[in-house]
N, C-alpha and C positions, 0 to 999 in steps of 0.2 A: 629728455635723455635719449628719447627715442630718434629722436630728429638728427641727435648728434652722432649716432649710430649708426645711421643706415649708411651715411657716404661711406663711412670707412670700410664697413663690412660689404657695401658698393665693389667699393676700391680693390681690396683682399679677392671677393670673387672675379673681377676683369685680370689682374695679376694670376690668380689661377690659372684662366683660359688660356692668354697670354704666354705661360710657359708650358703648357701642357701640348700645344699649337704648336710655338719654337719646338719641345722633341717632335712632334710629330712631322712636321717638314724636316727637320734633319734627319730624321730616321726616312723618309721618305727619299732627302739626299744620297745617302748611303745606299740606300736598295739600287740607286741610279748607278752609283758608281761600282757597284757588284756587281750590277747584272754587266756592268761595260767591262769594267777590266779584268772579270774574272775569266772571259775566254782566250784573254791571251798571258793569263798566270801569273799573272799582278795581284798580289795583296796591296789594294792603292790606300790602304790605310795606314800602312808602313809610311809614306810619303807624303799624305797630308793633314792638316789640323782643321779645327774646327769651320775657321774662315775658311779656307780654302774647300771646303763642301759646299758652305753656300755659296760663294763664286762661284765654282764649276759646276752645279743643279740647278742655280735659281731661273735662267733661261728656259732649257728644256723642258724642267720642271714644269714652269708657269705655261709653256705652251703647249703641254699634256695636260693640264689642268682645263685652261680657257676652250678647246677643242673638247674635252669632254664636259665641263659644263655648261657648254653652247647647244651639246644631244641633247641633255639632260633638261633644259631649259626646254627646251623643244618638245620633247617627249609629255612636259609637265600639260602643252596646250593642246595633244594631238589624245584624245580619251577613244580607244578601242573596248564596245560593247559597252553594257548598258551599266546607268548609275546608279551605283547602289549606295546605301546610306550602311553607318556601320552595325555589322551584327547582321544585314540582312540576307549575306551571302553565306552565312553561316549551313542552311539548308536544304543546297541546291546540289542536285548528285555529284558535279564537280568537287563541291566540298567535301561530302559523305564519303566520294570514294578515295581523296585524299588523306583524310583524319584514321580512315579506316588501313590504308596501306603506308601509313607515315613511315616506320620505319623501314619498313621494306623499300620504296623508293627512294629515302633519306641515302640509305646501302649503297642504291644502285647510283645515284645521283653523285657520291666522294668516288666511285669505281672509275665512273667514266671521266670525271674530271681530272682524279691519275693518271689514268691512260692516256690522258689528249698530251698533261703536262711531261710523260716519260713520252713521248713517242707520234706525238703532233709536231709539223715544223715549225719552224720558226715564228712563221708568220702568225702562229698562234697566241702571239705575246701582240699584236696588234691592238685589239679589243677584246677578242673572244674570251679568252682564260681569263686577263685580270676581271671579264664582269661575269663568268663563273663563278672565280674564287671568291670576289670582293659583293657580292650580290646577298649569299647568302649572310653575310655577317652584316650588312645591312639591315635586314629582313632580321634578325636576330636583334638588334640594338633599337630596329622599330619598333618591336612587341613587348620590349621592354622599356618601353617609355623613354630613349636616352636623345637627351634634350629636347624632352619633351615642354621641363621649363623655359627654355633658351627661346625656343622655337613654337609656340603652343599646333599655330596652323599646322596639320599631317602634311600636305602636299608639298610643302616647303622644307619640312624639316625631311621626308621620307628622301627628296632629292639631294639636301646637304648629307646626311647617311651615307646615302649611296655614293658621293663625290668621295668622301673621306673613309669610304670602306675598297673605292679601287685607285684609289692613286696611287696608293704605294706599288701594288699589282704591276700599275699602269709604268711606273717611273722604272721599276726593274724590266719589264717589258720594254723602252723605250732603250734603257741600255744595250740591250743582249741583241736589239735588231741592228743599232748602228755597230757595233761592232761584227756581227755578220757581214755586213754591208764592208768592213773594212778588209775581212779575212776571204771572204770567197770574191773580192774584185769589184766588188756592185759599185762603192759608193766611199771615194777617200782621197786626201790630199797626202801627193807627193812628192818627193825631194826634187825638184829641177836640177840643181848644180852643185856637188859635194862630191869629196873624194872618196865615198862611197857608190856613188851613181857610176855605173857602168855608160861610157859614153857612146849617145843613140839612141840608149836604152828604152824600149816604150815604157808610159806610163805603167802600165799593167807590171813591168817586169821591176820599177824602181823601188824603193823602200816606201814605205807609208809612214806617215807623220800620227801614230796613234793618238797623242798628246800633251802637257806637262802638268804636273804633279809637284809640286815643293820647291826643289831647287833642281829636276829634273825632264829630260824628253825624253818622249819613250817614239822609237821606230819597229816597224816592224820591216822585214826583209823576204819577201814573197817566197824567193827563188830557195833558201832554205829553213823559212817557216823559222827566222831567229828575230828574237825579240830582242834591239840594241837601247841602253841604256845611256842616254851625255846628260852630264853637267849642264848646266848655264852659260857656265865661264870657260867651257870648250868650245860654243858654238858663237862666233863673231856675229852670223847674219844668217838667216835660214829662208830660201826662195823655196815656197809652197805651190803646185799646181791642183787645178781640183780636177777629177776625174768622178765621172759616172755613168753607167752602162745603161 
């Protein structure tokens, strides 16, 4: 009976992972597509469905992933100071004066990460903030054993944690920087030839090709900071230039 058992109750727990994974890459989707269209005041969920998230993330996504799991990999072989076995760092003054100031530095530790995240540039959605914010809930889900069965090895599971604790971070960060890049000039493809484009016009001054969404494209228009909204079945043929500074 036992034998007959185990596959299925197998089965049941990979189906678990399985969907638990699918929301979590979607929901990791969606952080992508917030952190992009929400600075130019798109609610882009009005616009798209399920498919169409993972079409328009799985890219980016997977290459914010394979870049921070290639650190992370890295990090796993690169050991700064000495090895200790577990429990045995338990009572060395760095510990003592950690255990003894917890909360107190816990305080100062959310203060400063607000601040970076109200009042840091941009550039701080790079790496910095998501492995602030995503580090500690790592460091949290380590201590608490979580997949711990999945994964028994620390060193392996401590690093899948940490991948699955800043991705999300990461993928919202990945938005909020390409769309920078499209609003202050840096980095965006735009209209060549339409009877919007001001003829001559430098790149810098034409419309930007934000992107599409459902059954729409969205531009943007520098010169008064408007956001233009077509159809599919309005646009015949659309010539795109890339521009980067």
């Amino acid at each position: 009976m036992g034998e007959k058992l185990f596959p299925e109750g197998l089965k049941e727990q990979s189906g678990a992972y399985i969907y638990f994974l699918s929301l979590y890459f979607a929901a990791a989707g969606v952080l992508y597509l917030w952190g992009y269209w929400s600075p130019f005041g798109v609610n882009i969920l009005e616009y798209v469905n399920l498919t169409d998230i993972v079409k328009s993330t799985i890219y980016p996504i997977a290459s914010a992933f394979v870049f921070l799991a290639f650190g992370v990999m890295v990090g796993q072989f690169v050991h700064v100071g000495p090895a200790l076995q577990p429990g045995e760092g338990r009572d060395t003054s760095p510990a003592r004066f950690l255990r003894k100031y917890k909360r107190l530095l816990v305080m100062l530790y959310i203060a400063g990460v607000l601040t970076f995240l109200i009042y840091g540039p941009v550039e701080k959605w790079q790496v910095a903030l998501p492995v602030l914010i995503g580090a500690p809930l790592a460091l949290y889900a380590s201590t608490h054993d979580i997949l711990a069965r999945q994964i028994p090895a620390e060193g392996p599971r401590t690093a899948c944690l940490f991948l699955l604790a800043v991705l999300p971070f990461i993928a919202f960060g990945h938005g909020q920087l390409k769309a920078t890049a499209v609003l202050e000039g840096k980095a965006f493809d735009y209209i060549i030839d339409d009877v919007t484009v001001t003829p001559n016009a430098l790149p810098i001054q034409s419309p930007r090709f934000i992107g599409h969404a459902g059954d729409f494209f969205f531009f943007f228009e520098p010169e008064r900071s408007i956001l233009l909204i077509s159809k599919f079945e309005t646009i015949k043929s659309l010539r795109l230039g890339r521009y980067e500074r």
